[in-house]
Every structure is written in structure tokens, then in C-alpha cells.
C-alpha positions as CSV (number, residue, x, y, z in Angstrom):
1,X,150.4,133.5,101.7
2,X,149.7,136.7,102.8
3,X,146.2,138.8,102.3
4,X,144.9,141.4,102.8
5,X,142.6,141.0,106.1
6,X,144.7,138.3,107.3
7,X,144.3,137.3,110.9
8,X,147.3,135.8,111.4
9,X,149.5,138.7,113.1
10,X,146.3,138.0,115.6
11,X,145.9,134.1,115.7
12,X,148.4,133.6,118.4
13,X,146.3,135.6,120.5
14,X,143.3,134.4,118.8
15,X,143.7,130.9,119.8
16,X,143.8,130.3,123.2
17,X,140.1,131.9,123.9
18,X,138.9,129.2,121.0
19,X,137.4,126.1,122.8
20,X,138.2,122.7,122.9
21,X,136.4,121.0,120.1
22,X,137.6,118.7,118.0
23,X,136.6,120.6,114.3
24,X,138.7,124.0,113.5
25,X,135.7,125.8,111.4
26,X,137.2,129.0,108.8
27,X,134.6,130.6,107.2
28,X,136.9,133.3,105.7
29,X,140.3,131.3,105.5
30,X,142.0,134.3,102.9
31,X,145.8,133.4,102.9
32,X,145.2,130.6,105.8
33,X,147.2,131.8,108.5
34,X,144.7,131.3,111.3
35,X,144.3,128.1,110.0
36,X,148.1,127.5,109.9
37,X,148.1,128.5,113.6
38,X,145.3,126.2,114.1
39,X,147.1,123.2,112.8
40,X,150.3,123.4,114.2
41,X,148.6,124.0,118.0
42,X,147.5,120.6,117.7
43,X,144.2,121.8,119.4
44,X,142.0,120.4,117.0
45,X,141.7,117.0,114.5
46,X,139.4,118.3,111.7
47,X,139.5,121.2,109.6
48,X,136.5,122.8,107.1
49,X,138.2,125.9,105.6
50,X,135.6,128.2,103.4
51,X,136.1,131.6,101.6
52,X,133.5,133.7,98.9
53,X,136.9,134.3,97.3
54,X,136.6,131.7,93.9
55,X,140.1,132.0,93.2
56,X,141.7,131.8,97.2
57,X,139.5,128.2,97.0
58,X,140.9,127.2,93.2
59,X,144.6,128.0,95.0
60,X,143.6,125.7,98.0
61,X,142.1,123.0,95.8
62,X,145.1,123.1,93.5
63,X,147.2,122.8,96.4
64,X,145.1,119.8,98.1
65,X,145.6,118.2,94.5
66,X,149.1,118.1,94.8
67,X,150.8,121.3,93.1
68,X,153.0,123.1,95.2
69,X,153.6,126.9,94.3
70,X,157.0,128.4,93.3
71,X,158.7,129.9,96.0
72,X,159.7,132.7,93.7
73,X,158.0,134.1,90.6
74,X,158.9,136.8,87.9
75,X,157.1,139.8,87.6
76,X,156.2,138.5,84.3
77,X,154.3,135.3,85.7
78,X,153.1,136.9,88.5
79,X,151.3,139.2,85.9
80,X,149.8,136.4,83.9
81,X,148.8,134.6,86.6
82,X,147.2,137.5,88.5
């Protein structure tokens, strides 16, 4: 997903100065592409993902939960969802 803010044009060059440790910690995770990055490095084995935004964590919760967004969405639902 992207956000405004993101970090993920920068994570590839983000990542190799983080340190070996074994939790990935995201204190603003946004649209998650840091933490995308961060995953798929296989650099880390634990991941604690954070962000003030209420609804960025109600999408991530949903999404842990099981529902999967639509890859495509009218202008009318993305209206009444937004």
C-alpha cells in the first residue's frame, strides 16, 4: 500500500546499515514497506509494527485476521470506505 511518508523507495538502502538482531522494531510502519523489505531480507525472526494512525492499525489487524483487500476498487467504494 502506498503512503504518504513511505520509506520504502529508501529501505533497500535502509537496510543494510540496520544491525543484526533478531526483532525488526517499526514504530511508524504507514503502508509497511520497510517492513516488507524487512521480511523478505530474511535478516530478522520477529516483527513489532506500531503506528498513531487508528485506521493504518484497524487495516493491519483486519489483514492479520484473515481479510485480504481487493486488488481493485471502484471510485464508488473507495469513497465509502475512505
Amino acid at each position: 500500500m502506498q503512503y504518504r511518508g513511505g520509506k520504502s523507495r529508501l529501505a533497500r538502502q535502509i537496510l543494510p546499515f540496520m544491525p543484526d538482531v533478531e526483532y525488526f522494531v517499526e514504530p511508524f510502519v504507514g503502508g509497511g514497506g520497510m517492513t516488507r523489505f524487512a521480511v523478505q531480507s530474511g535478516k530478522f525472526s520477529k516483527f513489532l509494527c506500531s503506528d498513531i494512525n487508528e485506521y493504518v492499525i484497524a487495516y493491519f489487524n483486519a489483514i492479520k485476521s484473515g481479510w485480504m483487500p481487493k486488488e481493485r476498487y471502484t471510485r464508488e467504494e473507495f469513497l465509502e470506505m475512505k
